[in-house]
Every structure is written in structure tokens, then in C-alpha cells.
C-alpha positions in Angstrom: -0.2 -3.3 21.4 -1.3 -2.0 17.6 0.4 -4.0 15.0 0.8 -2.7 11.4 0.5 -2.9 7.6 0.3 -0.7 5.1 -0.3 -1.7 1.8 0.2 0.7 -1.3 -1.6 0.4 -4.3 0.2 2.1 -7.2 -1.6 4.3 -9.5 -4.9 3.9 -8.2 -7.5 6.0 -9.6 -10.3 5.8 -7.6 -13.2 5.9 -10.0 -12.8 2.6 -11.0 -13.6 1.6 -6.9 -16.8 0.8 -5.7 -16.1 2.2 -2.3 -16.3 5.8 -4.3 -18.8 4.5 -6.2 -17.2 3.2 -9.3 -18.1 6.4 -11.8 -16.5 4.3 -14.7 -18.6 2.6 -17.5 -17.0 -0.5 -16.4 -17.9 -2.9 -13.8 -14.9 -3.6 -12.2 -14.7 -6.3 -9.9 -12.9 -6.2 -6.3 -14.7 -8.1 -3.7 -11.8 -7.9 -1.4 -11.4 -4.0 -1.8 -15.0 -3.8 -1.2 -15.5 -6.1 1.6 -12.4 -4.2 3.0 -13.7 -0.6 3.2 -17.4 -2.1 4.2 -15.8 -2.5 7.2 -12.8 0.4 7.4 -13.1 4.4 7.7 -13.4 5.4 4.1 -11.7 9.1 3.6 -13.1 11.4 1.2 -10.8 13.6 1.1 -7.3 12.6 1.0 -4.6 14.1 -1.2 -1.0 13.2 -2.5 1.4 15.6 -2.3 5.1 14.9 -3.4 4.3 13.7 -7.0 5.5 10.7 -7.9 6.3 7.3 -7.3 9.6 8.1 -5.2 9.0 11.8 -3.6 5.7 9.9 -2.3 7.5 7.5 -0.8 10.0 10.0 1.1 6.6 11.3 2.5 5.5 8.3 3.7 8.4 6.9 4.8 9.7 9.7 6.4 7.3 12.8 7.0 8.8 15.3 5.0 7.0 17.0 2.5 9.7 16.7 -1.0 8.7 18.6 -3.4 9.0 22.5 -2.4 12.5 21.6 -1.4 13.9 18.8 -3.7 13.4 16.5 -6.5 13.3 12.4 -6.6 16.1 11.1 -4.6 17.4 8.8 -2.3 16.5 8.9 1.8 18.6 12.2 3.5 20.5 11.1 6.1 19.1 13.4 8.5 16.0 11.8 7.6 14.3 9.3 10.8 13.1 6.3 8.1 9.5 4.6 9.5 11.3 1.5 9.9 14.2 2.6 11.9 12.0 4.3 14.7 9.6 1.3 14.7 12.5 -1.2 15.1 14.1 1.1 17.7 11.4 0.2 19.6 11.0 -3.2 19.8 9.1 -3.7 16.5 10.1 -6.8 13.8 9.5 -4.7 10.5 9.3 -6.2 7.0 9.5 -4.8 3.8 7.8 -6.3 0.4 7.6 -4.4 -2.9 8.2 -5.0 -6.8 8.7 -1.1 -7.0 12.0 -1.3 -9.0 12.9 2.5 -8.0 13.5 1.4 -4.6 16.3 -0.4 -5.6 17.2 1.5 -9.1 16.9 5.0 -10.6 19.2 7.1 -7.9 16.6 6.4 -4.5 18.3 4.8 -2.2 17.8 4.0 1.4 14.1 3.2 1.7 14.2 -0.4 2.3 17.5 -0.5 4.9 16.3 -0.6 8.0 13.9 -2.8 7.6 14.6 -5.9 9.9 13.5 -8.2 6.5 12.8 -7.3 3.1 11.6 -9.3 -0.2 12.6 -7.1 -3.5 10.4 -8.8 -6.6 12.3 -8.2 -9.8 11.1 -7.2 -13.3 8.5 -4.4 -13.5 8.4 -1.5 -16.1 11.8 -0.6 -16.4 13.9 -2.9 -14.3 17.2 -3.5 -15.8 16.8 -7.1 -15.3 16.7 -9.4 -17.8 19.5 -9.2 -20.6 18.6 -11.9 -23.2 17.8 -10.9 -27.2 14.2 -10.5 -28.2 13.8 -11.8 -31.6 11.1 -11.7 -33.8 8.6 -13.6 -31.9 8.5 -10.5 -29.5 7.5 -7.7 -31.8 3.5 -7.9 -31.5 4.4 -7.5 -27.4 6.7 -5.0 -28.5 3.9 -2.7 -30.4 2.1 -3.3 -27.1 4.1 -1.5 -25.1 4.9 0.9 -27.6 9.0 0.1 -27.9 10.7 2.6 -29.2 13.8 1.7 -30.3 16.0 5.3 -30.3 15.1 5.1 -26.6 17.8 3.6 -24.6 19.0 3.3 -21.1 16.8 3.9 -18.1 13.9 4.4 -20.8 14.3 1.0 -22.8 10.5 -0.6 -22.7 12.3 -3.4 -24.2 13.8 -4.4 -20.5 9.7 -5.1 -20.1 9.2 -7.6 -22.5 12.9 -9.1 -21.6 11.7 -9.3 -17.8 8.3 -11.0 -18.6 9.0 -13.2 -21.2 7.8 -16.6 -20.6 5.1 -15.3 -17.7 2.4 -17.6 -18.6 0.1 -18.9 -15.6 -1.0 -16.1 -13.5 1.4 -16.4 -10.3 4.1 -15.6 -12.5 2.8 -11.9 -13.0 4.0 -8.9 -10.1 0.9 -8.7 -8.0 0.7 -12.2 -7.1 4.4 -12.3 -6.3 3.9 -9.4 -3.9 1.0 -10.6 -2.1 1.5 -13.9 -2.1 5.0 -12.9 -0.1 3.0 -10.6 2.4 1.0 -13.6 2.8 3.5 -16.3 3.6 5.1 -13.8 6.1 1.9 -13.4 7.9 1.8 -17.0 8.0 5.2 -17.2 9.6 5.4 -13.9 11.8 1.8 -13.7 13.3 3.1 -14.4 16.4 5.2 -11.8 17.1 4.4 -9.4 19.9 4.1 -6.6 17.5 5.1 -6.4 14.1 5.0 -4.0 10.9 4.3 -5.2 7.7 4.9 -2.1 4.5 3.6 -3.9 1.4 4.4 -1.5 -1.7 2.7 -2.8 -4.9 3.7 -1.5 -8.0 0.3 -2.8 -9.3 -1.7 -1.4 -10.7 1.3 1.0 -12.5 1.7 0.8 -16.3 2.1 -1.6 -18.1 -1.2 -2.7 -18.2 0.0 -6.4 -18.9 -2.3 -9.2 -17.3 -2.8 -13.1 -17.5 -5.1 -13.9 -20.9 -7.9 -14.5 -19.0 -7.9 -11.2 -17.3 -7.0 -9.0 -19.9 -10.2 -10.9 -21.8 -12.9 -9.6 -18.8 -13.6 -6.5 -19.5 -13.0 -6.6 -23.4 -14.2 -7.8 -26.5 -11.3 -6.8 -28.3 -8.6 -9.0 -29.3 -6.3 -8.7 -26.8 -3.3 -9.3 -28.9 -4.2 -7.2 -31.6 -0.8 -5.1 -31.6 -2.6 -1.9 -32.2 -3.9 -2.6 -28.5 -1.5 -1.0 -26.3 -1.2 -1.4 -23.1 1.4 0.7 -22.3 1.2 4.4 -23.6 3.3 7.4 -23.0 1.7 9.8 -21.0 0.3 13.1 -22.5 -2.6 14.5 -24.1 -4.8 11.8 -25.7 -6.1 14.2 -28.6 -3.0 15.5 -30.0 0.6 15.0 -30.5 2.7 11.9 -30.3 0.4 10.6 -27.1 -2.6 10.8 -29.3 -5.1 7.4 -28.8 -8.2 6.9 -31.3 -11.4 6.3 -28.3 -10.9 2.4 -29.2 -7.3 2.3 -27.8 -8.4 4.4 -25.1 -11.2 1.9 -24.3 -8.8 -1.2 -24.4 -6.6 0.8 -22.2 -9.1 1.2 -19.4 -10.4 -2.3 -19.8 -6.8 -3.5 -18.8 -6.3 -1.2 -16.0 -9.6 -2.5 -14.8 -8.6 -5.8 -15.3 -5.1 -5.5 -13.5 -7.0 -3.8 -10.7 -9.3 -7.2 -10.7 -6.1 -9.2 -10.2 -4.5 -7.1 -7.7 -7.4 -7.3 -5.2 -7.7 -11.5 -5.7 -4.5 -11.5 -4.6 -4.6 -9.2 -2.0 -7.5 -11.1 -0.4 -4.7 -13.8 0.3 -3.6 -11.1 2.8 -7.1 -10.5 4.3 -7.1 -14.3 5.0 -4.0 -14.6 6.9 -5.8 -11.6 9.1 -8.7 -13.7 9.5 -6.8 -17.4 9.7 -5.0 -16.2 12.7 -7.5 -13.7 14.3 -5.2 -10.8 13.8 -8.0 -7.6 13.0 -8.4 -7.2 16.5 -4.8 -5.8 17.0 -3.6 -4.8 13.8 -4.3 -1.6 12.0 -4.6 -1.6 8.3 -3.9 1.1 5.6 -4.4 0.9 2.2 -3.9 3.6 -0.2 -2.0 5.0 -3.0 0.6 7.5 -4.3 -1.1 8.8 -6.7 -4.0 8.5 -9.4 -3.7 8.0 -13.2 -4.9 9.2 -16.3 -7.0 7.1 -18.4 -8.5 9.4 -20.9 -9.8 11.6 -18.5 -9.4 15.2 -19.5 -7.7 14.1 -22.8 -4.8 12.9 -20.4 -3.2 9.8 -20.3 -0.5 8.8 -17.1 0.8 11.5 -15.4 1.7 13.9 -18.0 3.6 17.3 -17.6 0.1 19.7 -16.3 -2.3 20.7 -14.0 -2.4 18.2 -11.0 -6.0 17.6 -11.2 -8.0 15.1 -9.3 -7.7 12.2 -10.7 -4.2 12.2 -10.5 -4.5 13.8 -6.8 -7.7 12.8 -4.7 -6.5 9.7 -3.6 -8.0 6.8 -1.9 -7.4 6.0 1.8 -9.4 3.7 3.3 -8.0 2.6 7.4 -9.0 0.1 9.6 -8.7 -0.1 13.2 -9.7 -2.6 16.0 -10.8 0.9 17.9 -11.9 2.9 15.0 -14.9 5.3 15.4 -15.6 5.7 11.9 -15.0 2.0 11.1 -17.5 1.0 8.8 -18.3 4.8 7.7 -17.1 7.6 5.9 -14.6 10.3 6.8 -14.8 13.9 4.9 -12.1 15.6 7.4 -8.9 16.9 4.7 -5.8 14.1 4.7 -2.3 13.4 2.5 0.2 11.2 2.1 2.9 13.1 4.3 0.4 12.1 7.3 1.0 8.3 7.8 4.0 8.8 9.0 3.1 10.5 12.4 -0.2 8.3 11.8 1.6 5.2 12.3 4.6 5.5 15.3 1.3 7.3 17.2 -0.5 3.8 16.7 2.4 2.4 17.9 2.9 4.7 21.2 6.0 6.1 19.7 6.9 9.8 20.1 8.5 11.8 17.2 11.3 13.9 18.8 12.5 15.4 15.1 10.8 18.3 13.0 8.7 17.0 10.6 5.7 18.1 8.3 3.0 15.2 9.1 0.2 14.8 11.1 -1.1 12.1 13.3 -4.7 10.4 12.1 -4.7 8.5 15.0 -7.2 11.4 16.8 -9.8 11.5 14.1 -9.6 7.6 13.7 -10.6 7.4 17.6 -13.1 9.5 16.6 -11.1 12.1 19.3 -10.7 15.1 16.6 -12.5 16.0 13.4 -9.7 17.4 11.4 -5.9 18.1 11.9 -5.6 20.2 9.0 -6.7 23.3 6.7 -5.0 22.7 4.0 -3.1 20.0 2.1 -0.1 21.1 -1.0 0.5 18.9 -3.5 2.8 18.9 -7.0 5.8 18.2 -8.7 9.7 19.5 -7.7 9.4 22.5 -9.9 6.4 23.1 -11.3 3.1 24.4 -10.4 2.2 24.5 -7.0 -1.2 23.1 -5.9 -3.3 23.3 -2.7 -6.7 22.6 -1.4 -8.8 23.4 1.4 -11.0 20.0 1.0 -13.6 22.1 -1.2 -11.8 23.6 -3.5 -8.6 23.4 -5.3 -6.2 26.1 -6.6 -3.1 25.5 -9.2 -0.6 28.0 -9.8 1.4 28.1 -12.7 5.1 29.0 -11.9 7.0 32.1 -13.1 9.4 30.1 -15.4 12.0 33.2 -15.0 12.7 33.0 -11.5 15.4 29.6 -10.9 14.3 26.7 -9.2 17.6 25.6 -6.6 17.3 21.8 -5.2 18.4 21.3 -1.2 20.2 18.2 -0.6 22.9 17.1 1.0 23.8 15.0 -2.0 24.3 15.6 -5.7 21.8 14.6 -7.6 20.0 15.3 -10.7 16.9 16.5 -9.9 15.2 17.0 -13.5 16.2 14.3 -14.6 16.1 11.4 -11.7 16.3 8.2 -13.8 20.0 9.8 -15.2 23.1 10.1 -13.0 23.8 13.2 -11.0 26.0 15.5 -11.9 28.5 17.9 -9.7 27.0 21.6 -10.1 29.0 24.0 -11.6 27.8 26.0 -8.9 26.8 25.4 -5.1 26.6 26.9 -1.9 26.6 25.1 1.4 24.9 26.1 4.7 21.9 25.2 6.8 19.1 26.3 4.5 16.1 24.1 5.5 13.7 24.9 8.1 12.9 21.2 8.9 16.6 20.3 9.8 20.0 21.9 11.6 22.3 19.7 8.9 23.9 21.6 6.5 22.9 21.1 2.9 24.0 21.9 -1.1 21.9 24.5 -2.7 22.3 24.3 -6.5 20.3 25.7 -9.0 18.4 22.7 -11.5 19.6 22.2 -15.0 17.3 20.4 -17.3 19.3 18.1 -20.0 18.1 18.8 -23.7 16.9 15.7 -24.3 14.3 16.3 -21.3 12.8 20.0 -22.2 10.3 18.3 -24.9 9.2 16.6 -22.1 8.6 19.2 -19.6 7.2 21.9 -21.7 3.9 21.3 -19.6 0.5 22.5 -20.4 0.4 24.1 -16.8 -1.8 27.2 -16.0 -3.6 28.9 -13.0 -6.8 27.4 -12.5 -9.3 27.5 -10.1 -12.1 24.7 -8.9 -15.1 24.2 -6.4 -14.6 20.6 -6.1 -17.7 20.5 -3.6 -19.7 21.1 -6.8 -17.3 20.2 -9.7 -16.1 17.1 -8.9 -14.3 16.7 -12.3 -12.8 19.9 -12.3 -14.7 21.2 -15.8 -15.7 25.0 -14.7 -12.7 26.7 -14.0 -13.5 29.9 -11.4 -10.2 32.0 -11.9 -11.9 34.4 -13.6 -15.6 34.4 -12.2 -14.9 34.0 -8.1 -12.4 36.6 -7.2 -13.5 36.4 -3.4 -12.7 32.2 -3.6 -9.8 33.5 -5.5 -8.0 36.0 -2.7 -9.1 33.2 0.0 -7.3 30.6 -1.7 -4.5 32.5 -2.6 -4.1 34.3 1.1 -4.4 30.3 2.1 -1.4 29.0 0.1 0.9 31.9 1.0 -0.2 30.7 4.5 0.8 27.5 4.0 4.2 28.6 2.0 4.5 30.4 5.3 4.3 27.5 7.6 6.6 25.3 6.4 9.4 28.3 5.3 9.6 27.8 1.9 12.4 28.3 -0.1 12.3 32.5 -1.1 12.4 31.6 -4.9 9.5 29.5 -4.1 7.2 32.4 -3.5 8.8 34.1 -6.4 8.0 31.4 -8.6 4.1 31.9 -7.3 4.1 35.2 -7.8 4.4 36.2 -4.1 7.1 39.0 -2.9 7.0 37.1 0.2 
């Protein structure tokens, strides 16, 4: 019997990994990542593809692919949750995360059926913490760049509220998290089969660590208030995001040093696996939702353009006690939306619903050497991305053709951290391929206040990632054969999975 546990890393770009051979100028240490995928099947070529935090999570959680469909939002209640099939069959399931959107921010449901869960308070933007910041707290507050005519769900000010008085290192997130996983390893091993989801927000903005890592990979003074650690995402070299190449510098030194944290305490996870001899029927995933910015193409976070890939070429790196590629590397075409089937097939459990993922297991076993063609990838209305393993294609939208949202709630789907709002207009019927419940259709409204913000620097571009890794020579206008192929390939895919009709407008397809 295969136990379970999947462990997300948030944000993780995977240059700054030795297991993809660390391209950054830094030498970042994580022994426990490395000694990890020594032993594990590394992929190569695994993509996100609901972008971000949450419509990842829908993915994983429940194998449905978000974004062509729907924006951030709460679990459908046609939806078959992970945890609910897993307990249905016998399996004790448990639930740790410090991912405040699971449990804020209008995405509800993820955590439910879970037969235990352990929410850790106070990341980012939790609402948490209410007591007045004085002046003592202004040098943190330059840090995280506070801005003080921002105000509700965008208030960095809950931040420095949540984390005042963290001092010795297991008060910060990561060792929270892990050191929970741990302890319920210690007390559940012996279960007949168990699944253990451990969702770190780690290593997500802010980049805020214990003095004595934030001083490893810097010279810098590490309170020097014109440091941040926390900066809004969007173009490094121009605008309101702009960094001089010294805060950009400080900014990757504490990524790299919150990454060197995470995987300390994530080892304490590794030795409950080898405390209580657990490797041999447990498999392991660890991965992410999605990359990050960190001055690469003058970006910074995960601004309003081109998914490229280093927001979308993820790591994945799987162990299992029968694994044919364990200790190697695997270069067969994965995503996100795949762990679902990958996991209830480890666990023997069939998957009587429609849904978009596909099982892993075969090419683990070493039975299959790919289960796809093609992997899409992007955000709820905006350009529409694909890749064939080789090469990557991103289509700017046709901002004249509407974008609707499918739900069988109201939400506000431009503008998830806000409340929803009731549609001045919506049809009902059953308009998703995926499910016989009837839904809303309503078209999307952006607020005012958000169209600064989405006015993205998106365009169709065109990349042989085989031989231009960092995306730099874009082919649109110089491979026209690579150009119909890729194109023919994501109407393909469109195709499969029945997109919505305005979705093919948008594209630029008649259908």
C-alpha cells in the first residue's frame, strides 16, 4: 500500500537549485533538496498551468484545468477534492499549510475534507494581527514597501503587524509548517496508509528571514531600509517597480536565503521518513505552483506579461519506493493539473468523473515514456500559452472579444482578493464540457482601481526552448513552419478540452 505526501514549495524558481544546476551567481545552499532529488526522478520538463497561487491549487487538488474557464475561486461543488476520494477509501488525510488564501481571499473549500488540518497564521496579507505599528516599525515598513493609500486586502502593513516580535528562527512560517508535518509523521507513521499535503507558502514574498540568514548571502546591511524585501511586481527598469541592480541583488540574496531556511526545515521531514523507515512505502512529491521573477528579464514577481519560463518551467522532482527513473532524470512533458490522477492511481483508486489530468504513475514505473503532447498554461483572461516540451508559443488575446467566467457561484473574477458581485447580466445552463451541472455564464468586469494593473505587456512570441533556454530570440517572425505547427497544436489542444467559443476568438481562431 503507497502512502503519500506532497509538499509544495511556493514560488520556486528553479535556477537557484542545484538539482537544475543552480544557473544563479549565488551559491545557494540546500542539502536536503539536493540529497532529495539525488535519489528521486528529476523532471525536466514540467509546466504550471492555472496561474497563480489559488487556480494552481484547484488543479492540483482537483484535476481541472482553471484558467480557460474561470478565474481564482473557491472549490465547485461538482468538483471530487483529492482528499475526499482518498478518505473515501480508507485513507487518514492531513492537511498543513501557512497559505493564507486557503482560508481568506474568496477560495474556499480546499482544506474540508481533509480528516485533520493545521492552518499557520500570518503570511503576506493575512488579516491577522490588529495592533498599532508605531514608529519603531517604519524601517520594516520601507522594507516591505507599505504603502499607506493601499488598504484592505492589499494592506502590507497586516505583514509587519503579523510578524512583529518574530525573533529566534522557529518563530518564522517555514519552520512552523514543517515542523507540524514533522510532529504528525511522528504521531501518524503507523497508519495503514495515510496522505500527508504539505503547502508551504515559503518561499513567497516577503522575502523576510531570521538575521542570520538574511546575512548569508549578503554583504549588505540587512536593515538598511532602502533594502526591500518585498517589491511590487513589474518591470525592474521602468515605472513605479523600478529597482537600481543593488536592490535587485539584496533581493535575490534573500530569496536565496529563505530558500536556505525552507530546506533546513524540510529536512526535519526527511528524518521522520528515515526515523521510522517509511521511503519504502511512501511516495514523495515536491514541487511548486509556479516560478518567480527576480530580475530576470527586467521582471520582478509575477507581473501582468508573457508567461515565460521562469515563472512557468517548474520543478518536479518524485520519489517512489518502485521508481524506474529514481535517481535519474525525466525529459517526458508534465503540469500541475497531473498530480491529481498521479496520486489516487498510486493509491489504486479509480477516477469515475471527467477530468483534465493525467496519471504519472506509468512513466514513474518506467511503463510509458510520455502521456502527453502538449501542456497550456496562463492566467483567467489573458494570453494563452502552450508548449510541446521544446518550444513555447504565447498568444496575446484579442482584447475586443469578452472574456465570460463559468461558475456556479458569483464571484469576482478580476479582481479575487475583492468581494463578488451579482452580474448585471447572466445566463444559466450546462456550458462546461468537463461537467453535466448547470453553471452562471457572466461576462468579467474589471474595477477601475485594477485596470493600471492589468494593462500587461503581453504579445505573441515564439521560443525554441531546446536551444533558448532563457527565452531571448523570439522566432515569430523568422520560423513560420515552427509557427503553423505550434499554432495548429494549440487549436488542437483548445479542441480537446472544448473551450469556451470566445476563447478561440480571443486567439484569433474562427474555431
Amino acid at each position: 500500500m503507497t502512502n503519500v505526501i506532497m509538499i509544495t514549495i511556493d514560488s520556486l524558481n528553479k535556477h537557484f537549485l542545484n538539482a537544475y544546476g543552480q544557473s544563479v551567481d549565488i551559491d545557494v545552499k540546500t542539502p536536503n533538496l539536493d540529497r532529495f532529488a539525488a535519489k528521486s526522478a528529476v523532471f525536466d520538463r514540467h509546466y504550471c498551468g492555472s496561474l497563480p497561487c489559488m487556480p494552481a491549487r484547484r488543479e492540483m487538488y482537483t484535476g481541472i484545468q482553471e484558467f480557460l474557464w474561470r478565474g481564482w475561486g473557491p472549490v465547485e461543488p461538482y468538483d471530487v477534492p483529492i482528499a475526499r476520494a482518498a478518505s473515501r477509501n480508507g485513507y487518514v488525510t492531513q492537511f498543513i499549510s501557512d497559505q493564507f488564501h486557503f482560508f481568506q481571499g474568496y477560495s474556499h473549500g480546499y482544506y474540508d475534507d481533509y480528516r485533520g488540518f493545521d492552518l499557520v497564521r500570518g503570511h503576506e496579507l493575512d488579516p491577522w494581527k490588529t495592533g498599532p505599528l508605531g514608529e519603531a516599525d517604519q524601517g520594516f515598513l520601507r522594507k516591505i514597501n507599505y504603502n499607506p493609500n493601499q488598504s484592505g486586502p492589499f494592506d502590507r502593513s497586516a505583514y509587519a503587524r503579523n510578524v512583529r516580535g518574530f525573533s529566534k528562527e522557529e518563530d518564522f512560517f517555514a519552520p512552523k509548517v514543517f515542523t507540524s508535518a514533522a510532529d504528525w509523521l511522528e504521531q501518524n507513521h503507523s497508519h495503514e496508509k495515510f496522505m500527508l499535503v504539505v503547502d508551504s507558502f515559503d518561499v513567497h514574498e516577503p522575502f523576510h528571514n531570521p538575521d542570520h540568514y538574511a546575512e548569508r548571502y549578503t554583504e549588505e546591511d540587512i536593515h538598511d531600509p532602502d533594502l526591500p524585501m518585498w517589491a511590487h511586481s513589474g518591470r525592474t527598469d521602468t515605472g513605479h517597480t523600478a529597482l537600481s541592480d543593488r536592490q535587485i541583488s539584496f533581493i535575490r540574496s534573500q530569496y536565496a536565503a529563505k530558500m536556505s531556511l525552507v530546506d533546513k526545515w524540510l529536512g526535519k521531514v526527511f528524518d521522520k521518513l528515515d526515523e521510522h523507515g517509511l521511503w519504502d512505502r511512501t511516495m514523495v512529491i515536491i514541487t511548486s505552483d509556479h516560478g518567480h521573477y527576480l530580475g530576470d528579464k527586467n521582471l520582478i514577481g509575477k507581473p501582468f506579461c508573457n508567461t515565460y519560463n521562469v515563472l512557468a518551467n517548474i520543478p518536479l522532482l518524485i520519489w517512489h519506493p518502485k521508481g524506474a527513473h529514481n535517481g535519474g532524470r525525466v525529459s517526458a512533458l508534465t503540469a500541475t493539473i497531473d498530480f491529481y490522477s498521479t496520486i489516487l492511481d498510486a493509491m489504486n483508486i479509480d477516477i469515475s468523473h471527467k477530468v483534465h489530468s493525467r496519471s504519472l504513475l506509468p512513466i514513474l514505473l518506467g511503463q510509458r515514456e510520455k502521456v502527453r503532447d502538449w501542456a497550456l498554461y496562463g492566467y483567467f483572461g489573458q494570453a494563452v500559452n502552450i508548449t510541446d516540451g521544446k518550444h513555447t508559443y504565447h498568444v496575446a488575446p484579442e482584447d475586443d472579444v469578452p472574456v465570460f467566467n463559468y461558475s456556479t457561484m458569483y464571484m469576482n473574477p478580476a479582481a479575487f482578493f475583492l468581494p463578488g458581485y451579482v452580474p448585471d447580466e447572466v445566463e444559466s445552463g450546462k456550458f462546461l464540457p468537463y461537467t453535466d451541472a448547470t453553471v452562471w455564464k457572466y461576462e468579467v468586469k474589471i474595477p477601475p482601481e485594477f485596470k493600471k494593473y492589468m494593462r500587461g505587456g503581453f504579445a505573441t512570441e515564439l521560443y525554441d526552448v531546446e536551444n533558448d533556454p532563457r527565452q531571448e530570440d523570439n522566432r515569430i517572425d523568422k520560423s513560420p513552419e515552427l509557427l503553423g505547427r505550434m499554432r495548429d497544436l494549440l487549436h488542437t489542444a483548445l479542441s480537446e478540452l472544448q473551450a469556451p467559443p470566445e476563447l478561440f476568438h480571443r486567439m484569433g481562431f474562427t474555431r
